[in-house]
N, CA and C atoms of all chains as a GROMACS GRO file, in nm:
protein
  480
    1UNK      N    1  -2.992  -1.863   2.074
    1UNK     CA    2  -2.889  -1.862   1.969
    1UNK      C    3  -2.865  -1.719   1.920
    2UNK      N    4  -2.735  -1.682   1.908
    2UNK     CA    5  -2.686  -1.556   1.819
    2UNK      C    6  -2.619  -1.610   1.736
    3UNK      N    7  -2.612  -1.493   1.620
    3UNK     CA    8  -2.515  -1.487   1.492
    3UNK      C    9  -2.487  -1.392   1.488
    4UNK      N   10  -2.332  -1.409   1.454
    4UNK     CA   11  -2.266  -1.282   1.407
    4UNK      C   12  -2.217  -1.290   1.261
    5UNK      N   13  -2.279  -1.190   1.166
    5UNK     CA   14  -2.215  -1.218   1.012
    5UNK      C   15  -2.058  -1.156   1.004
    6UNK      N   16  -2.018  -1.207   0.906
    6UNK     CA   17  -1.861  -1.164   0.881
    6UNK      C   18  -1.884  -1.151   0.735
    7UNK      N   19  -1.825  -1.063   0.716
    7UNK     CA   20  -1.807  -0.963   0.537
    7UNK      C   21  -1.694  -0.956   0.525
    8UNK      N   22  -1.621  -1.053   0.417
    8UNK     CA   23  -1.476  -1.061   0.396
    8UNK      C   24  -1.463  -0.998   0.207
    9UNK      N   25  -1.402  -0.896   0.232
    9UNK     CA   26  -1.423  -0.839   0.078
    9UNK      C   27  -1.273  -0.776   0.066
   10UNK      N   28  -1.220  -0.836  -0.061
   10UNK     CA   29  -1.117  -0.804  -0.147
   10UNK      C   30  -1.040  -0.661  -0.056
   11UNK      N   31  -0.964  -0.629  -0.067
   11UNK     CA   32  -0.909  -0.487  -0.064
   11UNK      C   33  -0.946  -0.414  -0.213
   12UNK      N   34  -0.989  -0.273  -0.196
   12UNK     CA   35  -1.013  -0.200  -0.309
   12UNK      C   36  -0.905  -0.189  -0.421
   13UNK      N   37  -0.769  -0.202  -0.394
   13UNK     CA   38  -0.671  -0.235  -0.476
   13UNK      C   39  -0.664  -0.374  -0.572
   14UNK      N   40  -0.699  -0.479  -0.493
   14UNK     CA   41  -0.693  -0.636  -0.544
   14UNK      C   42  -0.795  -0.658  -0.658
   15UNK      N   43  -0.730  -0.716  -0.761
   15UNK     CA   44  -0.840  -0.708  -0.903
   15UNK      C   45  -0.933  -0.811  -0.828
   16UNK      N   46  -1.048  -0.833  -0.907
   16UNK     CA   47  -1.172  -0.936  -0.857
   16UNK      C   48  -1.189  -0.995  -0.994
   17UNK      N   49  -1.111  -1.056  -1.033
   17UNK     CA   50  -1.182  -1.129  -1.184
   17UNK      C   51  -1.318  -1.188  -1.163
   18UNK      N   52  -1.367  -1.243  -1.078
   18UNK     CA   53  -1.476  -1.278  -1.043
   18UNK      C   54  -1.580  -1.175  -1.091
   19UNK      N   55  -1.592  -1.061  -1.037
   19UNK     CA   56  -1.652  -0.936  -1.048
   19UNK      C   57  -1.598  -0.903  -1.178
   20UNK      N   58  -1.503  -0.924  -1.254
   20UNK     CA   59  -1.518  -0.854  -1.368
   20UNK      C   60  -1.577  -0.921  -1.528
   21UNK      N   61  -1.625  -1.118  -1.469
   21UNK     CA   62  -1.670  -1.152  -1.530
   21UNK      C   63  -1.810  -1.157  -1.518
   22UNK      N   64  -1.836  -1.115  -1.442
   22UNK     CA   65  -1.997  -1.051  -1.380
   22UNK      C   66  -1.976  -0.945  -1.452
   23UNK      N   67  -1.931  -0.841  -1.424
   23UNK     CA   68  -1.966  -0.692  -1.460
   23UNK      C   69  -1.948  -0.717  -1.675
   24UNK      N   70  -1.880  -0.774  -1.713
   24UNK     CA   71  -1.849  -0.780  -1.812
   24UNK      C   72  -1.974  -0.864  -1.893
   25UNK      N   73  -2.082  -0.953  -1.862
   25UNK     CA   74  -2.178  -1.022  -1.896
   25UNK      C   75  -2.263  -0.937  -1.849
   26UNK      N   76  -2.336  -0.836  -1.838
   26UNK     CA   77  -2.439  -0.724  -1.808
   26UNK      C   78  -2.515  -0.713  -1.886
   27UNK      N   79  -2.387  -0.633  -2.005
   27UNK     CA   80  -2.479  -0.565  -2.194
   27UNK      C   81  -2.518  -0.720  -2.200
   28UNK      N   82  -2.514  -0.830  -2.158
   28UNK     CA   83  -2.583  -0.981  -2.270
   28UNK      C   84  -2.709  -0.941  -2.196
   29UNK      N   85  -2.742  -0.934  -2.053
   29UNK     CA   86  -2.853  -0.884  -1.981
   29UNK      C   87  -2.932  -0.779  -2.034
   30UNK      N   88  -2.942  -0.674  -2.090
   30UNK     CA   89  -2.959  -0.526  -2.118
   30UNK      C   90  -2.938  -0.462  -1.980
   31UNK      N   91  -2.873  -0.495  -1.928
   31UNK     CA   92  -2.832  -0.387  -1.779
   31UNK      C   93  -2.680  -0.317  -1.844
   32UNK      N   94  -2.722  -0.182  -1.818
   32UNK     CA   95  -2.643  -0.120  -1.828
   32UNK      C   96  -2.598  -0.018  -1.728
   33UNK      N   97  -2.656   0.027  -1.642
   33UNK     CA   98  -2.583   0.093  -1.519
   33UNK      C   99  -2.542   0.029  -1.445
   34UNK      N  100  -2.486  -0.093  -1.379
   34UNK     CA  101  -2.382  -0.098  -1.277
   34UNK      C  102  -2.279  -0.068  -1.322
   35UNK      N  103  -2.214   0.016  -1.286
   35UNK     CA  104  -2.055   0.016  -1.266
   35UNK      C  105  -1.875  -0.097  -1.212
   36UNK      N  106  -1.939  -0.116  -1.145
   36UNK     CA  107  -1.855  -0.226  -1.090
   36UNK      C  108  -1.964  -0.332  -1.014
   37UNK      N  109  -1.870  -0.467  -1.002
   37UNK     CA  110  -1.924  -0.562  -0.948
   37UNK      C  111  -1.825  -0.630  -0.880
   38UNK      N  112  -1.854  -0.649  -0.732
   38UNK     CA  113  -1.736  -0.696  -0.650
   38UNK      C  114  -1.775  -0.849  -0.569
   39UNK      N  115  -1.702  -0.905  -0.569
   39UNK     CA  116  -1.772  -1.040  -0.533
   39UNK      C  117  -1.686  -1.108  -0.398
   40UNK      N  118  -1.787  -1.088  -0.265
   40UNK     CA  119  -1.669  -1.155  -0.177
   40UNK      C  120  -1.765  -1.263  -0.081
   41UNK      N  121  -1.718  -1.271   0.041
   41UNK     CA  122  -1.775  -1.401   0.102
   41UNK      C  123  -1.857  -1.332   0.235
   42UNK      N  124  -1.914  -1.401   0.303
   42UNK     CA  125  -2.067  -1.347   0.361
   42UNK      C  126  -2.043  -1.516   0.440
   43UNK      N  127  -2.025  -1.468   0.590
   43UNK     CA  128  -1.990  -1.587   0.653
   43UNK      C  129  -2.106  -1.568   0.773
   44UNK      N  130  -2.194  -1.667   0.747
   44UNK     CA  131  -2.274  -1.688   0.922
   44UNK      C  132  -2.197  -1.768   1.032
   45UNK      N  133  -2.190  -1.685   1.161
   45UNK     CA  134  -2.126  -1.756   1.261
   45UNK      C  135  -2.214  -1.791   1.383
   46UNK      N  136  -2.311  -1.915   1.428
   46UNK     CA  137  -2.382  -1.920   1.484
   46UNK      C  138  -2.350  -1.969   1.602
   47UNK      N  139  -2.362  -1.911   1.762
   47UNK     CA  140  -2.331  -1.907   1.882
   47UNK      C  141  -2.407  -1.979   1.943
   48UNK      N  142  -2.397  -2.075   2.044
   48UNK     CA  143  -2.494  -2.145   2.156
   48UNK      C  144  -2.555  -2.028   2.250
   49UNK      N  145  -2.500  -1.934   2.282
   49UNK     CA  146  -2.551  -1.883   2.368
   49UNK      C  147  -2.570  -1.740   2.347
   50UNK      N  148  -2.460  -1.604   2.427
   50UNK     CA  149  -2.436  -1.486   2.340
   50UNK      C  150  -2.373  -1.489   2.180
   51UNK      N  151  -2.393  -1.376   2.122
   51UNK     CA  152  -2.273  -1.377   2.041
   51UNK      C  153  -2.158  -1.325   2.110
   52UNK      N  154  -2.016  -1.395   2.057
   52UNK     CA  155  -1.894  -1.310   2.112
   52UNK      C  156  -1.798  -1.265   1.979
   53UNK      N  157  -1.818  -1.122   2.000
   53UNK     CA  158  -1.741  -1.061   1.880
   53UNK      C  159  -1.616  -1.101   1.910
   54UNK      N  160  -1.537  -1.071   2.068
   54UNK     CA  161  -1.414  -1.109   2.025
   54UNK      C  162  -1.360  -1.238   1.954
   55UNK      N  163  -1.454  -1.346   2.036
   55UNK     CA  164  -1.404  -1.448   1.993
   55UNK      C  165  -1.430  -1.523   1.799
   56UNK      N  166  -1.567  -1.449   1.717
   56UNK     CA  167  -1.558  -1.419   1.632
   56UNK      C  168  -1.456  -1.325   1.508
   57UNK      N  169  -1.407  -1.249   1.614
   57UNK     CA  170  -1.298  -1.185   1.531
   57UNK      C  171  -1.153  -1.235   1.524
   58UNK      N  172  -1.117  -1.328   1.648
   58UNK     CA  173  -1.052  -1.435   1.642
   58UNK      C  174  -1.019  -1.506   1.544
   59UNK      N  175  -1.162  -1.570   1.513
   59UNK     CA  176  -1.175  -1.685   1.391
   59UNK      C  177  -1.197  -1.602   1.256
   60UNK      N  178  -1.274  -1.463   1.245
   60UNK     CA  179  -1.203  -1.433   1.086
   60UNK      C  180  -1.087  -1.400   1.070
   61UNK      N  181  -0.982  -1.382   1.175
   61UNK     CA  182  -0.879  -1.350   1.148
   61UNK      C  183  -0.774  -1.426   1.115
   62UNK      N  184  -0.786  -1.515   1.170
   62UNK     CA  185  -0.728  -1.663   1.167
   62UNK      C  186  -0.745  -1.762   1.019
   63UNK      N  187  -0.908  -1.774   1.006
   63UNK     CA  188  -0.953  -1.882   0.890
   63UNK      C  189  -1.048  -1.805   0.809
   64UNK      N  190  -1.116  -1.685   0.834
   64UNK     CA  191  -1.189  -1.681   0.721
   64UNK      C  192  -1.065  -1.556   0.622
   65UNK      N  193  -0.999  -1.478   0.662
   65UNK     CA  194  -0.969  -1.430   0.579
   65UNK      C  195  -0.817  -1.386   0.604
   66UNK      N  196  -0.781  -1.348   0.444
   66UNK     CA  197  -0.636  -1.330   0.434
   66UNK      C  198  -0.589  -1.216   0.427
   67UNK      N  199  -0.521  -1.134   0.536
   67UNK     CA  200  -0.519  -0.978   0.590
   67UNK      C  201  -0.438  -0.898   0.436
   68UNK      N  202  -0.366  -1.044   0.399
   68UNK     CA  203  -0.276  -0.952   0.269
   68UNK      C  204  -0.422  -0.922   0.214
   69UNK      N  205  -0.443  -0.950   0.166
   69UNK     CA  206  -0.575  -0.941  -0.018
   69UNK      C  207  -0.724  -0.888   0.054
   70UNK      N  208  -0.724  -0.878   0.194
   70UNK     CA  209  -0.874  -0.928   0.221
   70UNK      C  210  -0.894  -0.778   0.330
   71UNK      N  211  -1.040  -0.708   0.377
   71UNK     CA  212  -1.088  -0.660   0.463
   71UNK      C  213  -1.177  -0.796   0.507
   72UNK      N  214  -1.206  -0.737   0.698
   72UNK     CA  215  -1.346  -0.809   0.703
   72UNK      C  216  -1.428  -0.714   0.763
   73UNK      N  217  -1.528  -0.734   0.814
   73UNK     CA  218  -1.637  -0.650   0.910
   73UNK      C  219  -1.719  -0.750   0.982
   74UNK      N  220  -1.758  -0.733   1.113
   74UNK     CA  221  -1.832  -0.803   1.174
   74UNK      C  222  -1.959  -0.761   1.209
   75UNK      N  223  -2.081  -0.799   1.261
   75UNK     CA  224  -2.184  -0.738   1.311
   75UNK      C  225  -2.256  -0.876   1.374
   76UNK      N  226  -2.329  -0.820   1.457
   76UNK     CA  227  -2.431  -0.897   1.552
   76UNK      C  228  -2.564  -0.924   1.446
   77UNK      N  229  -2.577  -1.019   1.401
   77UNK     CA  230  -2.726  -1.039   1.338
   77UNK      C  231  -2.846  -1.030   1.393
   78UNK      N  232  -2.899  -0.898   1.383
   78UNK     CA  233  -3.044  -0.858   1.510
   78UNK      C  234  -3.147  -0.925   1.508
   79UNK      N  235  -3.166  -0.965   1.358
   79UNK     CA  236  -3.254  -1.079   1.283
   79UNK      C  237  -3.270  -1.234   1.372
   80UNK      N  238  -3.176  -1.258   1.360
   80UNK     CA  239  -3.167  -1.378   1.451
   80UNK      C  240  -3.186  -1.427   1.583
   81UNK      N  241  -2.386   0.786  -0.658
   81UNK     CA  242  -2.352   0.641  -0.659
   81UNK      C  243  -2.456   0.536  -0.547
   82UNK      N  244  -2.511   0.437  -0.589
   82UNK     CA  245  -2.581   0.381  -0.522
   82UNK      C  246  -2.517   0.249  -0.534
   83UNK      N  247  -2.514   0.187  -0.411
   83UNK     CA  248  -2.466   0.024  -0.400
   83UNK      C  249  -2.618  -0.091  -0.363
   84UNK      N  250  -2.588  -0.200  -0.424
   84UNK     CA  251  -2.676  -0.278  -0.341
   84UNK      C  252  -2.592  -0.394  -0.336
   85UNK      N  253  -2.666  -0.432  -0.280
   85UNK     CA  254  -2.585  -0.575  -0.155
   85UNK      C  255  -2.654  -0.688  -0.157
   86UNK      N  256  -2.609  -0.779  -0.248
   86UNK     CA  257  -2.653  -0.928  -0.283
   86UNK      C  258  -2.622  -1.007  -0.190
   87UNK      N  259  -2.624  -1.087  -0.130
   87UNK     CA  260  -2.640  -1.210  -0.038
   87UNK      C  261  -2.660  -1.339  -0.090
   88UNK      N  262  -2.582  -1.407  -0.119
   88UNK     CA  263  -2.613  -1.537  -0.189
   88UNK      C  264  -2.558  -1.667  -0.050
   89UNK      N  265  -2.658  -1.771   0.034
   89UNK     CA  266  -2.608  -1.834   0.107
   89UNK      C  267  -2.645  -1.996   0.041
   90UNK      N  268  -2.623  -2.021   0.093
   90UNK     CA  269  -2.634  -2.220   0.021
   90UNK      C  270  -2.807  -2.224   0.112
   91UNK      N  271  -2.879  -2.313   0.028
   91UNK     CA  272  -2.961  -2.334   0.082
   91UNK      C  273  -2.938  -2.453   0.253
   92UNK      N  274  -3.046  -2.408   0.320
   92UNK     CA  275  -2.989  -2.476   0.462
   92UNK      C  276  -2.974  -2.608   0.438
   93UNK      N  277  -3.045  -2.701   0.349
   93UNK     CA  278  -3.050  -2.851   0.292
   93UNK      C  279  -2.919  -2.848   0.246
   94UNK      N  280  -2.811  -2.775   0.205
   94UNK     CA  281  -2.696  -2.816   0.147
   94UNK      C  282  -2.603  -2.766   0.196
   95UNK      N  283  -2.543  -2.928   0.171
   95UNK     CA  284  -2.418  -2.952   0.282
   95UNK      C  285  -2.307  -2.835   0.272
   96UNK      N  286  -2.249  -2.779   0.322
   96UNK     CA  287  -2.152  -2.677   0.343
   96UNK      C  288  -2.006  -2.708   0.335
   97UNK      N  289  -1.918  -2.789   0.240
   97UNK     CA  290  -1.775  -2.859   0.292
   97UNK      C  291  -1.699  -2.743   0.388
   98UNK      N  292  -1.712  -2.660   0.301
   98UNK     CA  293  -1.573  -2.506   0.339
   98UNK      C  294  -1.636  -2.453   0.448
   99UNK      N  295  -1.780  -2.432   0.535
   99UNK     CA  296  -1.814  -2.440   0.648
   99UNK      C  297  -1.770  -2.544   0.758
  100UNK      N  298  -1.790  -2.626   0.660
  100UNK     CA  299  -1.770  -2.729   0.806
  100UNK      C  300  -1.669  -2.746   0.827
  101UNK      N  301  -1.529  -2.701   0.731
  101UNK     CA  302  -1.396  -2.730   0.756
  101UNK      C  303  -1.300  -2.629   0.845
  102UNK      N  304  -1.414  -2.485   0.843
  102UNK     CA  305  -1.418  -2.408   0.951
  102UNK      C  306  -1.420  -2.415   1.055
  103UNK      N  307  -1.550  -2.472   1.107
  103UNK     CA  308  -1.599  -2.526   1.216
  103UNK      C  309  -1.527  -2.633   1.299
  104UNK      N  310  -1.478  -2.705   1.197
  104UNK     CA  311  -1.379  -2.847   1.257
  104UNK      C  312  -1.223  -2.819   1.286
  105UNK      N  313  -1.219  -2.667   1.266
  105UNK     CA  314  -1.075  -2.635   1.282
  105UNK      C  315  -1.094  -2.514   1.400
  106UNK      N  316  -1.184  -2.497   1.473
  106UNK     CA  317  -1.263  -2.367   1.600
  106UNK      C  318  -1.211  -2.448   1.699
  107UNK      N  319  -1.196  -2.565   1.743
  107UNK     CA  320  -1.135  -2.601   1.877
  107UNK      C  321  -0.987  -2.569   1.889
  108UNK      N  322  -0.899  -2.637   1.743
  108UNK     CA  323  -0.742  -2.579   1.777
  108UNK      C  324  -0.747  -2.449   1.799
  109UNK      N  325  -0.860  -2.335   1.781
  109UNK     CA  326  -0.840  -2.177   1.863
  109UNK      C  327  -0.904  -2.189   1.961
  110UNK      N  328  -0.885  -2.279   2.043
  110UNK     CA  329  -0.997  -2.250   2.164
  110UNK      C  330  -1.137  -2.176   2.152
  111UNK      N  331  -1.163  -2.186   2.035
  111UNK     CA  332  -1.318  -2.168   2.047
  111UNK      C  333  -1.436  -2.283   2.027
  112UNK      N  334  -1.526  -2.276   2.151
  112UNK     CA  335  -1.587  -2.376   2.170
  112UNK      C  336  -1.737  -2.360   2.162
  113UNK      N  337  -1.777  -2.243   2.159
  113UNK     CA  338  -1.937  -2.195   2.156
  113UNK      C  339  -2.020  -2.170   2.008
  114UNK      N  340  -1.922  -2.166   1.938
  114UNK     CA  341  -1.993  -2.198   1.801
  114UNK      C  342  -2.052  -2.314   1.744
  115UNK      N  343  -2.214  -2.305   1.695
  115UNK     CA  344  -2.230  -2.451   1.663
  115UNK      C  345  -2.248  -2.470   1.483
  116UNK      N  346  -2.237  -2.344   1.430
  116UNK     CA  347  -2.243  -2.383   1.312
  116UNK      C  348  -2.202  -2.264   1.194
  117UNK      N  349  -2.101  -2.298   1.139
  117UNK     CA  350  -2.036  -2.210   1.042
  117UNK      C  351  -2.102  -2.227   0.872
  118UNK      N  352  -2.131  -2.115   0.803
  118UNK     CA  353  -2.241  -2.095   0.723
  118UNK      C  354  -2.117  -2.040   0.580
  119UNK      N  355  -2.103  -2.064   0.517
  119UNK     CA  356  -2.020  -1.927   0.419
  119UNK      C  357  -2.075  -1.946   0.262
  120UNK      N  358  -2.102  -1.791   0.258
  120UNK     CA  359  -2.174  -1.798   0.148
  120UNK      C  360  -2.097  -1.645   0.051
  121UNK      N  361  -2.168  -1.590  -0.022
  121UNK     CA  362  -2.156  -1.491  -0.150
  121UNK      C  363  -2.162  -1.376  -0.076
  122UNK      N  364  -2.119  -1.222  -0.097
  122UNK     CA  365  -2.145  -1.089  -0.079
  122UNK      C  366  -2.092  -1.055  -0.180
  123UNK      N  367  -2.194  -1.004  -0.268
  123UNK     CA  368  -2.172  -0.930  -0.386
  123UNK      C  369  -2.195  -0.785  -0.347
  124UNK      N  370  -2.110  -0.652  -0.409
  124UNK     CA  371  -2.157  -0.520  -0.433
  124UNK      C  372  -2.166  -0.519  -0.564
  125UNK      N  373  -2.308  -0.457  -0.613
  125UNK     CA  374  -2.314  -0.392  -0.744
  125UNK      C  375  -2.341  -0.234  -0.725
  126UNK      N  376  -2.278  -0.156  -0.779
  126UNK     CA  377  -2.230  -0.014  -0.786
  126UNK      C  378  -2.307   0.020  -0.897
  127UNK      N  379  -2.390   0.074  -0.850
  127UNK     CA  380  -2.467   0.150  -0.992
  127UNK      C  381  -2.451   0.324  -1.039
  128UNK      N  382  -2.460   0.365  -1.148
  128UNK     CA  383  -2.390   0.521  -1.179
  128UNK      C  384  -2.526   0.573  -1.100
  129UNK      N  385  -2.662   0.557  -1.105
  129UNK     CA  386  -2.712   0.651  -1.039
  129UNK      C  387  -2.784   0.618  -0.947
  130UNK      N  388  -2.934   0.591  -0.948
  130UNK     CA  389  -3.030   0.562  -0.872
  130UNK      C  390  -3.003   0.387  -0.849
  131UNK      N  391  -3.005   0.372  -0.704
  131UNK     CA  392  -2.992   0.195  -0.740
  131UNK      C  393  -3.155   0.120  -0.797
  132UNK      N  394  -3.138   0.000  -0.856
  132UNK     CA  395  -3.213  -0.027  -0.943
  132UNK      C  396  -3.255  -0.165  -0.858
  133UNK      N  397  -3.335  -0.196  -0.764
  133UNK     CA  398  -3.390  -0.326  -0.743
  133UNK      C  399  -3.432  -0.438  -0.847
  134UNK      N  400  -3.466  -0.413  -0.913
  134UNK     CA  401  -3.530  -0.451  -0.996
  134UNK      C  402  -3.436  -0.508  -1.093
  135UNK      N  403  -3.336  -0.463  -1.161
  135UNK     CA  404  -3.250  -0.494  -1.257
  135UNK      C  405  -3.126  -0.622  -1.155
  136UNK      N  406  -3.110  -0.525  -1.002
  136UNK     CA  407  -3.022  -0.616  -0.953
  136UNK      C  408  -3.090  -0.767  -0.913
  137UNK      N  409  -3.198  -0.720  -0.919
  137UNK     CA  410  -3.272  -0.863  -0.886
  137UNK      C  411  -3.277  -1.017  -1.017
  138UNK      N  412  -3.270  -0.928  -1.157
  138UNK     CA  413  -3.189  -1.018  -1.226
  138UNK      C  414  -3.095  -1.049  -1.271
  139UNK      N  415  -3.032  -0.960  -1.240
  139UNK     CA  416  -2.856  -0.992  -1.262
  139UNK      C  417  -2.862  -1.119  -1.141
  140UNK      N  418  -2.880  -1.108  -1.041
  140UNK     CA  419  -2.829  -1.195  -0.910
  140UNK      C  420  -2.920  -1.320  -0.973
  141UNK      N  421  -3.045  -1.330  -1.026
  141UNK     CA  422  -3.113  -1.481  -1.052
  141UNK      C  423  -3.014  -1.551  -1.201
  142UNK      N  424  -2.996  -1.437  -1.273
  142UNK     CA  425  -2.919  -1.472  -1.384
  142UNK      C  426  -2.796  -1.526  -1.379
  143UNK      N  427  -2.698  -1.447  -1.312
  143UNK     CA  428  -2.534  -1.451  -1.271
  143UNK      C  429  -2.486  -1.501  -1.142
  144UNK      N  430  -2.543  -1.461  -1.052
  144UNK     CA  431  -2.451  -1.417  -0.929
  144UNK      C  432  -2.521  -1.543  -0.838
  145UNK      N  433  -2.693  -1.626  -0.842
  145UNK     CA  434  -2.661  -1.772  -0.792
  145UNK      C  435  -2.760  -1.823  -0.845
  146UNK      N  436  -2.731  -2.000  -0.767
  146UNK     CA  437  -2.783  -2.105  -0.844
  146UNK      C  438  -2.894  -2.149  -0.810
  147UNK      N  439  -3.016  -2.089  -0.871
  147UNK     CA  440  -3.144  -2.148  -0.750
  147UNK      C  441  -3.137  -2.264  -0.740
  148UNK      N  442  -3.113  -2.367  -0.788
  148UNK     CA  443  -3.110  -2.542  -0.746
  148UNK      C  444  -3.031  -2.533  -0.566
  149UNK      N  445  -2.944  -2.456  -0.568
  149UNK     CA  446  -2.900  -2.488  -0.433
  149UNK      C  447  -2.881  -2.366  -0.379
  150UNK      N  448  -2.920  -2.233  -0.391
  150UNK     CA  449  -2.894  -2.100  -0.330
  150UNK      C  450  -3.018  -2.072  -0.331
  151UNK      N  451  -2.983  -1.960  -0.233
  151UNK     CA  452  -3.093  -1.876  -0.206
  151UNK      C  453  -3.031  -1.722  -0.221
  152UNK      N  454  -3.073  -1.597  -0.269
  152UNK     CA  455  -3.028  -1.460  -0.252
  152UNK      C  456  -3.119  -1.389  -0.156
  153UNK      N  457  -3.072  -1.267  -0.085
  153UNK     CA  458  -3.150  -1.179  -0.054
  153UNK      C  459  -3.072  -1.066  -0.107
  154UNK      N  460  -3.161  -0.936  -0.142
  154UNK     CA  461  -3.104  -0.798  -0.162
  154UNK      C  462  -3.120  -0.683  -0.111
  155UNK      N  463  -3.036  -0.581  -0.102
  155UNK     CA  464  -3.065  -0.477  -0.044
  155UNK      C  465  -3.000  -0.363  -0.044
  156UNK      N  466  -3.073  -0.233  -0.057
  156UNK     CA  467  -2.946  -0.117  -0.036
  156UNK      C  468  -2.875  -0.121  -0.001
  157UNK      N  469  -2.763  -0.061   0.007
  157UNK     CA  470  -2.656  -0.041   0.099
  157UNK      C  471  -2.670   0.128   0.169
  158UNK      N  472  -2.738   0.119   0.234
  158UNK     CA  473  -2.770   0.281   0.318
  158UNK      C  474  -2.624   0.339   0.335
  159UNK      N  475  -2.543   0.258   0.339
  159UNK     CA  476  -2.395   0.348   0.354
  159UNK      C  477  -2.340   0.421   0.267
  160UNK      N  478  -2.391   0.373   0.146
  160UNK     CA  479  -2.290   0.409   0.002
  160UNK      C  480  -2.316   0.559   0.006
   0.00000   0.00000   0.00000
C-alpha cells in the first residue's frame, strides 16, 4: 500500500474565518504569539499498489479542491 | 517567523461521510486503484518568533480538535 497526502489550503488572499475564530480565541488561552491561524484540509489518498501522483492530482483537481479559492500540494507519504 | 503544522485526521473508528463520497465518485474519473479516501484538518499556526511546541500543542487539544473522535499530530514546518 502507498499514500499520497494532499494539502488543500485557502489562497493567501481568501479570508479564513475559520482561522480567524481560532486566532481570535488565543488571549482566552494565554497564548499570545501566534500570528495568524489558517485552517485547511489534509486529505489521505490510499493506493492498492504504487502511489500514482498523476492520477492523484487528477482527483484533487477535480473533487478535493476549488482552483478559484483553493492551492493544493501533493507528496508521497514515506511513512506509510 | 516560525510555522507549525497541525494535522487533525478523524480517528480510523470513524466513519468518514465526505471521504467516502470521494471515493464513490473515483470511478466516474477512471480512477480505480484507490482504496480509501481519508480527509481531515491542516492547520498553520504562524508564530512572531521562535515556534512554540508546547503552546501549539494546546491550542490544537483546546481549539483546533475533538479528542472523542480526532486525533492531532504536530510539527515544524522546516520550510517557513
Amino acid at each position: 500500500m502507498a499514500r499520497v497526502l494532499v494539502d488543500v489550503m485557502l489562497k493567501p488572499e481568501i479570508l479564513d474565518p475559520q482561522g480567524e475564530a481560532v486566532a481570535n480565541a488565543l488571549p482566552r488561552l494565554g497564548v499570545n504569539g501566534i500570528t495568524s491561524v489558517r485552517i485547511g484540509k489534509r486529505i489521505e489518498l490510499d493506493f492498492e499498489g504504487e502511489a500514482d501522483l498523476e492520477q492523484a492530482r487528477a482527483v484533487a483537481d477535480a473533487l478535493l479542491a476549488n482552483p478559484v479559492i483553493e492551492t493544493f500540494t501533493l507528496r508521497v507519504d514515506e511513512g506509510s
